[in-house]
N, C-alpha and C positions, 0 to 999 in steps of 0.2 A: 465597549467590549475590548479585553484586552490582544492585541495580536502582536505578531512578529516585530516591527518597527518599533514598538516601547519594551520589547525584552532585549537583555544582554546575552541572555543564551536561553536555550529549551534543552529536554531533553529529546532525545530519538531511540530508538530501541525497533529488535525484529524479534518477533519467532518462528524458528524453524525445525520445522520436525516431519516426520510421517505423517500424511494427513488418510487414517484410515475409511475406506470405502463404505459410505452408509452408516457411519456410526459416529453419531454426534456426541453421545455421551463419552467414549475413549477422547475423541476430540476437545471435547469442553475440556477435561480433566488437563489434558496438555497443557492446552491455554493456563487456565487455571496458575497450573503450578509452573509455567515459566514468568507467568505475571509476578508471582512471591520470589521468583529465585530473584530475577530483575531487583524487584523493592528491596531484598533482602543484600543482594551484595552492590545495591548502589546507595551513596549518600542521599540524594534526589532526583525524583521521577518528573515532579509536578513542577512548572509547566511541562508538557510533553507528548508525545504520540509513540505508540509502538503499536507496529504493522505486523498481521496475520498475512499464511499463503492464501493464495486465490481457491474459494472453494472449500475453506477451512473446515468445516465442521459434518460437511457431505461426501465429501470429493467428486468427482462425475461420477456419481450412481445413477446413468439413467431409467436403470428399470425401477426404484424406490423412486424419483423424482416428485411424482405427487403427493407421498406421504412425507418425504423431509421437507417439501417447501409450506406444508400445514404445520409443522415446527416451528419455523422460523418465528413467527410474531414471537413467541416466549423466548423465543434463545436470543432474542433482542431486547427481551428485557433482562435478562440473566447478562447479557454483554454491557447495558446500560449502566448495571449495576456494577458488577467490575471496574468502568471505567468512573464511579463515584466511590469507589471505595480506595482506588487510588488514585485520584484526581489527577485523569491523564483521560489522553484521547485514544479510542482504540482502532484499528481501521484494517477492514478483510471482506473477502467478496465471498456471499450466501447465493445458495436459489431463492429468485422471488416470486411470487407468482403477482399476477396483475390483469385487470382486463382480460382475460383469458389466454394470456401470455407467459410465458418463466423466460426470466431475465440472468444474469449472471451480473447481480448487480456490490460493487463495492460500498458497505456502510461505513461510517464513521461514527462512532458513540462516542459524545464530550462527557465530561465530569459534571456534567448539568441537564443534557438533555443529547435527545439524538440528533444529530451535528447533520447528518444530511446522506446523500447517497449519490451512485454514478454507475451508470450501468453500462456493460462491458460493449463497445463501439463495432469489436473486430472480432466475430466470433470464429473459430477454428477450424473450416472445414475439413482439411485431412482426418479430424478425429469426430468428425461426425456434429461437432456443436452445434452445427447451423438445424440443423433435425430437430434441438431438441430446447435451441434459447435463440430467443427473438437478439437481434442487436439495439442497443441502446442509439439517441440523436441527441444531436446538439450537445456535445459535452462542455459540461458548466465546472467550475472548482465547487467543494463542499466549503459553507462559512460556519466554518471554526474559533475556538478561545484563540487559537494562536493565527487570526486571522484567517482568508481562503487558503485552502487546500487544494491543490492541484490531485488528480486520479487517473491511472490507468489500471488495465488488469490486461496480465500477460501478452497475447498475440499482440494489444494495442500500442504495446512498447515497438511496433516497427512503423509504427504509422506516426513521425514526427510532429505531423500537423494535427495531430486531436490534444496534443501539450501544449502545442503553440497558441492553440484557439484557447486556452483557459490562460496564457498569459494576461491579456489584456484588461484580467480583472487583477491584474498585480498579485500574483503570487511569487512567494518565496521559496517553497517548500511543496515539492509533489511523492505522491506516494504509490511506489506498483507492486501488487498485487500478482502473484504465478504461481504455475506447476509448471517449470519451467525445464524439460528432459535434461537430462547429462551430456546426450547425442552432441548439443548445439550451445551447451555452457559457454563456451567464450564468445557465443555471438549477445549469450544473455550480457555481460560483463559490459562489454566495450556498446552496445545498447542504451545500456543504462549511465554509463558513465560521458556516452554521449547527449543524452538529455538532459543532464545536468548540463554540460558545459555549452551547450546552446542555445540554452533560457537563463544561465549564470544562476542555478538554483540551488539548491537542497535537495539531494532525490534519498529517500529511504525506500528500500525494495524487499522485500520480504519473498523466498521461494521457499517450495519444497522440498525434503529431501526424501530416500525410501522409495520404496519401490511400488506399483501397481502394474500386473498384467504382467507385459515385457516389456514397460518401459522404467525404467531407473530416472530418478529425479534428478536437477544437479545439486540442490542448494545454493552456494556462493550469495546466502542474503548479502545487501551490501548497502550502507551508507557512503552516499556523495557530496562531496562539497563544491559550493557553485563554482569553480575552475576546473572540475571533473577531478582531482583527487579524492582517492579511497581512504575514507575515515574509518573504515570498519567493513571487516568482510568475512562472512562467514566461510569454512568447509565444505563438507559436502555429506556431513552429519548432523544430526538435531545439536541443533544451538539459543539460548537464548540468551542475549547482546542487548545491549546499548553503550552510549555514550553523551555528555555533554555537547553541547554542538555551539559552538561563538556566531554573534551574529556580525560580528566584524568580518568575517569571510565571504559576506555579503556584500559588503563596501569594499574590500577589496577585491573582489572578481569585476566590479561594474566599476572601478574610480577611472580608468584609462577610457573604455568605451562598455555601450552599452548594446546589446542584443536582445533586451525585453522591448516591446513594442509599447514604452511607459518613460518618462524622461527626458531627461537631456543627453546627447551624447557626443564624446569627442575621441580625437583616436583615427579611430580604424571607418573607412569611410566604403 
């Protein structure tokens, strides 16, 4: 299987939009057509991933909860399918239901099959999550074409140690998942760009933007590169982004010393 190590680059890509409340089909349709705008004004997708908000295609609707997570299995194969017709990887967090459990879990659909899942660690009590989704254990990376994938979904972006524990399967490249408010935008920013530079990774992060209730989204999706450099950063509007990603920025964030728990390291002691 091909991964990160024998490519020169992949692509990465977010989308970002309004993810309306209980209605997957507006949602799908989003998807949909930032996926073709992407194909359409880039030279090359494939190899590559592009990242959905957390809760894409539902939003927290908990009073539909039992009828949108009886969806899900079809809108996974409808997402499967997307991600074979442009042979890329797609990756956003659904309700799951399980064992008599709902989960807030991130999938990953390859251009071959479904790549794997990761279910949300650190559910949100200020807004009620804990009531209505179990938390996920033992967070593992998803294996992927472009080798493991690193995952979190939102709140779990403050919890350092649930990235760190999926280092040690050697990843390159982590992917988060949010509805991440406006309120607290630059804690998301400086967050994320410090998980990259503390695993010397790849982070692509994907938020919402739009409104629900009285809370306003930030957006700010944002690609990282493993020195914590902003490769791409969304607004605070529907956006759908990508870019080419080097995998030389790899070797050069780790050539001095190393902070993955993998290697050799010299440097900084």
């Amino acid at each position: 299987m091909p991964d990160l190590a024998q490519q020169k680059s992949f692509f990465a890509g977010f989308l970002q939009f309004d993810v309306k409340s209980g209605n997957i089909g507006s949602n799908l349709s989003r998807v949909e057509q930032g996926l073709a705008e992407i194909a359409a004004s880039s030279s090359k997708i494939s190899p590559g991933i592009i990242v959905l908000p957390e809760l894409w295609a539902t939003g927290f609707a908990y009073d539909k909860l039992p009828g949108l997570a009886r969806e899900i299995p079809d809108l996974l194969i409808i997402l499967q399918n997307l991600a074979a017709k442009y042979q890329i990887n797609i990756a956003g967090s659904l309700p799951e239901y399980s064992n008599n459990s709902y989960y807030n879990t991130l999938f990953i659909s390859g251009p071959e099959r479904m790549a794997g899942s990761y279910r949300k660690q650190r559910v949100f009590v200020p807004m009620g999550e804990n009531t209505f989704f179990t938390p996920g254990t033992s967070p593992c990376p998803i294996q992927t074409d472009l080798g493991p994938v690193g995952a979190m979904v939102c709140y779990d972006l403050r919890f350092p140690e649930l990235l760190r524990e999926q280092t040690i399967h050697g990843i390159d490249l982590a992917v988060i998942v949010a509805q991440w408010p406006e309120a607290r935008i630059e804690n998301w920013r400086i967050l994320v760009q410090a998980r990259a530079i503390e695993n010397q990774m790849f982070i692509v992060a994907a938020n919402r933007c739009g409104t629900t209730g009285d809370t306003t989204f930030g957006g700010h999706s944002m690609i990282i590169a493993p020195d914590g450099s902003i490769l791409l950063e969304a607004g605070k509007n529907e956006e759908f982004k990508g870019i080419m990603l080097d995998l030389k920025l790899l070797d050069a964030a780790r050539s001095l010393f190393r902070t993955v728990p993998h290697g050799e390291t010299k440097g900084e002691k």
